[in-house]
N, C-alpha and C positions, 0 to 999 in steps of 0.2 A: 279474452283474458280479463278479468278482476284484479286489482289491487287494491287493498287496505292496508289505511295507514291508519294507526293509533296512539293515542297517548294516554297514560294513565300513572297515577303513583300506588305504586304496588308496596306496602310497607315502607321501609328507608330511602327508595328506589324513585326516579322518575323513569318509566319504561316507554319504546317508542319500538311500536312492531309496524314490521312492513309485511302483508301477505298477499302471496298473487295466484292466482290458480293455473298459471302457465303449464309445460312441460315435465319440470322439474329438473330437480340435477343432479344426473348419475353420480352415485358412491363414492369410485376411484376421483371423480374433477369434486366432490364436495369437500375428499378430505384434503385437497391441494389448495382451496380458494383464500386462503389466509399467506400464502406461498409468495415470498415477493417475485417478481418475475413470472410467475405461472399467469395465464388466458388462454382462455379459448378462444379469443374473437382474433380477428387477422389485423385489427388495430387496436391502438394502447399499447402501454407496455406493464400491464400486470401490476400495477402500484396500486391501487385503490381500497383495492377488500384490509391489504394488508396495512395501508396506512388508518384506517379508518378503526383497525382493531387497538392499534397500538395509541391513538389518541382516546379511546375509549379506554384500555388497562391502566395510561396515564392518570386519567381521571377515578380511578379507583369504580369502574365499572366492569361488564364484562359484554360480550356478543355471542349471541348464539345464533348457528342456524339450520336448519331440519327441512329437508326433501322428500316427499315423496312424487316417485317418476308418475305422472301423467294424472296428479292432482295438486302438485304447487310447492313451493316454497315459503319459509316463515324466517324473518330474521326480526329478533329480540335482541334489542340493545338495552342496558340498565346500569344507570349510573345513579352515584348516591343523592341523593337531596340535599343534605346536607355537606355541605365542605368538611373537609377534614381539619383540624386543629390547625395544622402547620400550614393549609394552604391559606386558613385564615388569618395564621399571623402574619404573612407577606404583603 
């Protein structure tokens, strides 16, 4: 398996992809992986995907992430470049 990591600033955005060529991840667990409590693994307790969204929307970003079975995974994160007004004035 392959993993790439990237960074780049895409217009307003600084983006940060992770892509890997593994398995990939069936449909039904894709659209659960944002899920607090959902995993598939027999350890953890399903925190992860979901806190890492939630500090990313904090941030006035967003996550995405797209599967296909038996050629890999991509997960794009993008948060702004710039701060927002009010998180500057703090």
């Amino acid at each position: 398996m392959v993993i790439i990591v990237r960074s780049e600033a895409v217009g307003p955005y600084f983006q940060l992809s992770v892509i890997d060529t593994g398995p990939g991840i069936p449909a039904p667990t894709l659209a659960r992986i944002f899920e607090p409590l959902f995993t598939t693994k027999s350890f953890g307790v399903g925190l992860g995907l979901p806190m890492v969204r939630q500090i990313v929307l904090q941030h006035g970003g967003s996550i995405d992430v797209t599967s296909d079975l038996g050629s890999g995974t991509a997960v794009v994160i993008r948060i702004p470049a710039v701060a927002h007004e009010q998180e500057k004035a703090a």
